[in-house]
C-alpha positions in Angstrom: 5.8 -47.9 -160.5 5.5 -44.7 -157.9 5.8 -41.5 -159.6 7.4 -38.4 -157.2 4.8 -35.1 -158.8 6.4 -32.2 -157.8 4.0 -28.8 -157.6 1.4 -32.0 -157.9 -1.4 -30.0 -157.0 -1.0 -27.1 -160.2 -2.9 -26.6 -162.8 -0.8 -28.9 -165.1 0.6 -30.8 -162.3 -2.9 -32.0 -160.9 -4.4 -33.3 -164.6 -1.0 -35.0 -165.2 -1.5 -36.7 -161.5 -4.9 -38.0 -162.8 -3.8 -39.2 -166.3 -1.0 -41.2 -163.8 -3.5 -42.6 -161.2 -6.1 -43.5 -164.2 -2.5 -45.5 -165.8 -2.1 -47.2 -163.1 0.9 -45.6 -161.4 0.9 -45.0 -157.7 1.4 -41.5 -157.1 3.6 -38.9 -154.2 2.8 -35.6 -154.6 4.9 -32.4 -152.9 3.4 -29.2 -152.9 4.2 -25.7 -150.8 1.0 -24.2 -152.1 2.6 -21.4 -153.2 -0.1 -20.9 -156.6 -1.9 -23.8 -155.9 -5.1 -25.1 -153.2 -5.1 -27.6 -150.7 -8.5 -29.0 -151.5 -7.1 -30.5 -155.0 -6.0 -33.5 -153.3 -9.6 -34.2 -152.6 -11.0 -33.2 -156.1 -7.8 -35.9 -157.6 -8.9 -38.5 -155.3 -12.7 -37.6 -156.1 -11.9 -38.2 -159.8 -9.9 -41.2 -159.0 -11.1 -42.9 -156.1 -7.8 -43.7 -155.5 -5.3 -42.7 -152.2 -2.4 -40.6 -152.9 0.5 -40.0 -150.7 1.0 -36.0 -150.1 3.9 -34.1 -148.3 3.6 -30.7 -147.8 6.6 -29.0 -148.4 9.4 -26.8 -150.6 11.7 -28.4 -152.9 14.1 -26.1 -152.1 14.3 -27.9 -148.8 16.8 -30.9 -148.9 15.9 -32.4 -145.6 12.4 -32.3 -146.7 13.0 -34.0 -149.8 15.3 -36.3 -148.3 12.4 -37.4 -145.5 10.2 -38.0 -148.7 13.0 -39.7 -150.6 13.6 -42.1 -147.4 10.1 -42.3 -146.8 8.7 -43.6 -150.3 10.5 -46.0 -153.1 10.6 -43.2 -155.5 11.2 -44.6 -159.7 10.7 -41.4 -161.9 10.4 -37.7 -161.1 8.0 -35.2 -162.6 9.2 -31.9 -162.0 6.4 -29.4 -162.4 7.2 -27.1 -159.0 8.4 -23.2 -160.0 7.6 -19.8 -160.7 6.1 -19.0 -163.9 4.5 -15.6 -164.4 6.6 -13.9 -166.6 5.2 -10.5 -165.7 6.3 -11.4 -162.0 9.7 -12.4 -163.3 10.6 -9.3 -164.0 9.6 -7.4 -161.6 11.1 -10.0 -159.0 14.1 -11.7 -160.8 16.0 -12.7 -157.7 13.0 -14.6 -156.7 12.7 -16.7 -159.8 16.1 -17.0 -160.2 16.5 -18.3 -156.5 12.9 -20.7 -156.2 13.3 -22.0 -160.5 16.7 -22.8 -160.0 17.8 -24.1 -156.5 14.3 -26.1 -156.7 15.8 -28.2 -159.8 19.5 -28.4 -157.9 18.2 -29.8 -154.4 16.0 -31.9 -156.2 18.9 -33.4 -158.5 21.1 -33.5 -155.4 18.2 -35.8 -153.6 17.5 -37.8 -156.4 21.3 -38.7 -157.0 21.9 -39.3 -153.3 18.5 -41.9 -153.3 19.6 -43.4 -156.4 16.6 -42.1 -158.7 17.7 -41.0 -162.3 14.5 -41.0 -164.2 13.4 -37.2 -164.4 10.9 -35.5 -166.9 11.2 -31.5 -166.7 8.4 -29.0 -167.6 9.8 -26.9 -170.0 8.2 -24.1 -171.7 8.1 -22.9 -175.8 8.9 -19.9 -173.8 12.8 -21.0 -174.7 12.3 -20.6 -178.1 12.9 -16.4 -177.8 11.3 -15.0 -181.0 10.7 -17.6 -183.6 12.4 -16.6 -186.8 10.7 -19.6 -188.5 7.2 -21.5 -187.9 6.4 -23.9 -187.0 8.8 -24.6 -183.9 11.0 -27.3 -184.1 13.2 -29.1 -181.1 16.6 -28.6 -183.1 15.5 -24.3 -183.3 18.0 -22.3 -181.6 17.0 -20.8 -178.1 17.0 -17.9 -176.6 15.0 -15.5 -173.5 13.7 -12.4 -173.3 12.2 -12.2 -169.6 13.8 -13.9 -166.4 11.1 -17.1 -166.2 12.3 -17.8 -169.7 15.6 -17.8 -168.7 15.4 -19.8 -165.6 14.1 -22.5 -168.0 16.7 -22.1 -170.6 19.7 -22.5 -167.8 17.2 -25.6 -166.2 17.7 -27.1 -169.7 21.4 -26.9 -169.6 22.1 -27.9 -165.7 19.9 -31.1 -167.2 21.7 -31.8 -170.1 24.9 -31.1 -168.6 24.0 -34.0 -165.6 22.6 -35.9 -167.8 25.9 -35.8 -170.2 27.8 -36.3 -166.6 26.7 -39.6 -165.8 25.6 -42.4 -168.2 22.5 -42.9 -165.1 20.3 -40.4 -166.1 17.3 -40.5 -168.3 15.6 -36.6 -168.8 12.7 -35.7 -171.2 12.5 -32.2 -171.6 8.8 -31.1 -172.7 8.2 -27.9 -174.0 5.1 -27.0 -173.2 3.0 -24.4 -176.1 -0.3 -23.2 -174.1 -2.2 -25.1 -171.9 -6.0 -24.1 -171.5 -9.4 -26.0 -170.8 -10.2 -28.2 -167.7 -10.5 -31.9 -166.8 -14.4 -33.0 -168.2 -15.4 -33.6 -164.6 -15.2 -29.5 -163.6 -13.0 -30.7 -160.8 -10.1 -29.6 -161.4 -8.8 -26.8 -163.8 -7.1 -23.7 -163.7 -8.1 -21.0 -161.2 -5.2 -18.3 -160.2 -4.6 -16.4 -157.2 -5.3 -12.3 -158.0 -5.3 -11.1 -161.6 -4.4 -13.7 -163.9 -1.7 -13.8 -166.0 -2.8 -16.1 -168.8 -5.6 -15.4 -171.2 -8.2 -18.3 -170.9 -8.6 -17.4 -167.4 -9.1 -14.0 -167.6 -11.4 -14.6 -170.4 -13.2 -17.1 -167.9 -13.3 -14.4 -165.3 -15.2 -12.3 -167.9 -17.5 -14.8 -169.6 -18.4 -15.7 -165.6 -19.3 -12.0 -165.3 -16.5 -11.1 -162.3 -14.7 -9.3 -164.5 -16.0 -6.5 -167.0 -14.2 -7.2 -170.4 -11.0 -8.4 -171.7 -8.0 -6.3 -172.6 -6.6 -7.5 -175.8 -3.1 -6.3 -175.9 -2.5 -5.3 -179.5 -4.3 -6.2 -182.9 -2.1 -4.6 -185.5 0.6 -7.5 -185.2 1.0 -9.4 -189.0 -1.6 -12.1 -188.3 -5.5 -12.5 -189.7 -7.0 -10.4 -187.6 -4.2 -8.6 -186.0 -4.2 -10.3 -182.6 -1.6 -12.5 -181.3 -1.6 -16.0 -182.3 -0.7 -18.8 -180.0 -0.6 -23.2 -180.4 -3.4 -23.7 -177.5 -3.2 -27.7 -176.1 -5.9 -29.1 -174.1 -4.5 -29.2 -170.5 -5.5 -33.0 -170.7 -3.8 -33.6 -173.5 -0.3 -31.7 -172.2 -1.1 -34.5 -168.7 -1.2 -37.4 -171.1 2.3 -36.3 -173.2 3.8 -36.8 -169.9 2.3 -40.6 -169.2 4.5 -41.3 -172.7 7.2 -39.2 -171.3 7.4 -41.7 -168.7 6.9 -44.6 -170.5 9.5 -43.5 -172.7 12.1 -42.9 -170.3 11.9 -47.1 -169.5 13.7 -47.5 -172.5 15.4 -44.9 -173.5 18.8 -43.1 -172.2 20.2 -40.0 -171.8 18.6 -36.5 -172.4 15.7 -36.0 -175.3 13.1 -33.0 -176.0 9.9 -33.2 -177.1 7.2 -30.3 -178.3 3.8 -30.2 -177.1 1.5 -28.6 -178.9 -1.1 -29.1 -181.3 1.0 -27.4 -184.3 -1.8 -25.5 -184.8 -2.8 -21.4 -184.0 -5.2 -19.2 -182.9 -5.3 -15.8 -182.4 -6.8 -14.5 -179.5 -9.9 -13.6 -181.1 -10.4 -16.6 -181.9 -10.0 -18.2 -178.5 -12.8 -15.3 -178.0 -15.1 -15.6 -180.6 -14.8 -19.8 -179.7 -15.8 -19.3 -175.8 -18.9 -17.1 -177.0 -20.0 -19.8 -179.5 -19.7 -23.0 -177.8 -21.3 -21.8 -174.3 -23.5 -19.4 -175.7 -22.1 -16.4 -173.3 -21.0 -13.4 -174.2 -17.3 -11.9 -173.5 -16.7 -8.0 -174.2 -13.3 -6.9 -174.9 -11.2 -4.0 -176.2 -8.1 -3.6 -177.8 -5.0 -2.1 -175.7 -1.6 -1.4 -177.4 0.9 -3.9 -177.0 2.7 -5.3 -174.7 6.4 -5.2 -174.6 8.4 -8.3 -175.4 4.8 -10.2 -177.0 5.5 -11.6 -180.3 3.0 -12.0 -183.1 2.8 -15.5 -183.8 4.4 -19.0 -182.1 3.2 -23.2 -182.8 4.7 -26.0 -182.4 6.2 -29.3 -185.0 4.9 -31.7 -182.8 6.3 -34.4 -185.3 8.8 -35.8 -182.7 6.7 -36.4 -180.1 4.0 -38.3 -182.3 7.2 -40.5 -184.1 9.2 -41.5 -180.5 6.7 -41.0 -178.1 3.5 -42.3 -180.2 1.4 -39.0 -178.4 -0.6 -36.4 -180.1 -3.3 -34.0 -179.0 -6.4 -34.8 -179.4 -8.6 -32.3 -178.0 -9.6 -29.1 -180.1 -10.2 -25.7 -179.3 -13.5 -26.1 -178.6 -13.6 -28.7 -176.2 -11.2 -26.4 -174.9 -13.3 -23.7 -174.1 -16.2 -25.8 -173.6 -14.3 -27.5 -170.8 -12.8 -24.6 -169.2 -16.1 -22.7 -168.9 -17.5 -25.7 -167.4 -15.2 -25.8 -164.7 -15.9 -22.0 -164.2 -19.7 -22.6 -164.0 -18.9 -25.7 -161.1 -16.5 -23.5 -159.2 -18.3 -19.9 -158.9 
């Protein structure tokens, strides 16, 4: 079975193209390199020893995508290619709006056009607005409060809406909680352009010594310690929820969506205190005020995906941080 990755060479994008290849799955990546490196392709095939087929390209582009479509006997989509810094959302809404959204309609179109109805979407607990009630389940209601949120929320609908439309389509939605640590091999793992945006990074960036101390935005929210608590999921386990995504979508219609987490949280002290422990480094922070539009504390029910797609997460928080650091320390 060959598997279309689209933003294949991302942080969760490039795990989820190794959890495929080690499957057995033969694998086409598309990538713009928009927040993402060229030399990925060589550290996938390095972990793999295996060829993948690579176009270079914007979704956005239907003759593009229709030269890929025509070019490779394309069974399932993964759709991984977008925006997602929600601090950039805001400040350029136009551009998420356009790049989130057209991506998903040109890709549909193509898809339709080549006969290719098996899609699984990377969605975001970001849809989920301000919890009212913990843990998170599928059936919540949903809501935004930045413009990447949104452009997820209205992704969800154009989804359900095709795949109510046509009797063709099978969609998994998977809402992701937040991804952190690296593939064991220090090959591949997540490394931003600039300032990053998430915290395991930037806590990366400080452990490393490139950066000073970490700015812990708030600690006076209603949680143990006051900081921000979060369901982290090892980015190898979020690559391997979308190998049963896929599986799942062999034998089951319509539209369906599934949490990934670990239904468990940790405040961001703890993600602190855990990268000092397990690699014996030391990560200085201080405490800001909060951030406007952060809530205090979001995990996951993961109980659906474990009952109809038989996945769970297996990795904790400290192979988390152990893993993440080691691809820090093989990619100074």
């Amino acid at each position: 079975m060959k598997i279309l990755v689209g933003g294949g060479c991302g942080y969760i994008g490039s795990h989820t193209v190794v959890e495929l290849l080690t499957s057995g799955y033969e694998v086409v990546i598309v990538d713009n390199f928009y927040n993402s490196s060229r030399d990925v392709l060589d550290r996938i095939s390095k972990i793999c020893d295996k060829k993948i087929s690579f176009y270079e390209g914007d979704i956005c582009d239907k003759e593009f995508l229709r030269d890929v479509f025509s070019k490779e006997k394309i069974d399932s989509v993964i759709h991984f290619a977008g925006y997602k810094a929600v601090g950039e959302s805001v400040a350029k809404p136009i551009m998420y709006y356009r790049n989130n959204i057209d991506s998903t309609l040109t890709l549909l179109e193509v898809m339709e056009e080549y006969g290719v109805y098996n899609l699984v979407f990377s969605s975001s607990a970001t849809v989920y607005g301000v919890p009212e009630k913990l843990p998170l389940r599928e059936d919540f209601p949903v809501s935004a409060t930045n413009p990447y949120g949104y452009t997820k929320l209205m992704i969800e609908q154009i989804l359900k809406d095709v795949s109510y439309s046509n009797d063709k389509w099978r969609i998994v939605l998977l809402r992701y909680f937040n991804p952190i640590g690296a593939h064991e091999s220090g090959l591949i793992g997540e490394n931003p352009d600039g300032i990053p945006n998430n915290i395991m990074p930037y806590i990366m960036r400080v452990a490393s010594g490139e950066y000073d101390k970490v700015h812990v935005f708030g600690n006076d929210y209603d949680t143990k310690d006051g900081t921000g608590v979060r369901d982290y999921i090892h980015v190898v386990d979020l690559a391997k929820g979308h190998i049963k995504a896929i599986e799942y979508l062999e034998k089951n219609g319509k539209i369906s969506i599934f949490n990934l987490g670990t239904g468990m949280g940790y405040s961001v002290l703890d993600l602190i205190e855990t990268v000092k422990k397990v690699n014996n480094v030391s990560v200085p922070y201080v405490i800001e005020s909060r951030r406007p539009g952060d809530i205090a504390t979001c995990y996951a029910d993961c109980s659906l995906a474990n009952k109809e797609l038989g996945w769970t997460a297996e990795k904790g928080i400290e192979d988390m941080c152990r893993d993440a650091y080691n691809f820090v320390l093989k990619n100074k």
